[in-house]
C-alpha positions as CSV (number, residue, x, y, z in Angstrom):
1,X,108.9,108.6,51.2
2,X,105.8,110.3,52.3
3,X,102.9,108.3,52.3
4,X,99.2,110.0,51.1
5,X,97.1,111.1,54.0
6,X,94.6,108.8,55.0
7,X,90.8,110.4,54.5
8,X,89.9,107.9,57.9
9,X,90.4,109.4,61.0
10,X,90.9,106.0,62.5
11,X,94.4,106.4,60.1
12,X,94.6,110.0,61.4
13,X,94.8,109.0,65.1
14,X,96.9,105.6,64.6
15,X,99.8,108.1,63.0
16,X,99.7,110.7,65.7
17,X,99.5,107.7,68.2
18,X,102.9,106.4,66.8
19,X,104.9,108.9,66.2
20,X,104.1,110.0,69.8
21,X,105.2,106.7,70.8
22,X,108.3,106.2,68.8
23,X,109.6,109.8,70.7
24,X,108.5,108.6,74.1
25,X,110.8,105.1,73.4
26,X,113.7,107.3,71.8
27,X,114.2,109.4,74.9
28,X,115.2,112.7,75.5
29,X,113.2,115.5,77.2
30,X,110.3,115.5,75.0
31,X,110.1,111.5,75.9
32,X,108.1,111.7,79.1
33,X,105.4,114.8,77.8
34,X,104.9,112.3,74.2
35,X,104.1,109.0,76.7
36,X,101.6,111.5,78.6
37,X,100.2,112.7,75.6
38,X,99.9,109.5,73.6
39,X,98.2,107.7,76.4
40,X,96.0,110.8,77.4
41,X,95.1,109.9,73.4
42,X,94.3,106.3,73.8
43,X,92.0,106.9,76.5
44,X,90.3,109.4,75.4
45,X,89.7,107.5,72.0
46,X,87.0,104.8,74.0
């Protein structure tokens, strides 16, 4: 079940942020570039 988009970026950012996570914990080769990019995401976001 898809859930509506959120009109908040905040909502935007916190869905990107965990679906980057939740690849970077599963493994596989993708799993190292999704940690990079997620936390190149959190910094960026202060």
């Amino acid at each position: 079940m898809a859930s509506p988009p959120s009109p908040s970026p905040r909502g935007a950012f916190e869905r990107r942020f965990a679906a980057l996570m939740a690849e970077a914990q599963a493994g596989g080769p993708n799993a190292a570039q999704a940690a990079r990019r997620a936390a190149a995401m959190a910094l960026a976001r202060d």
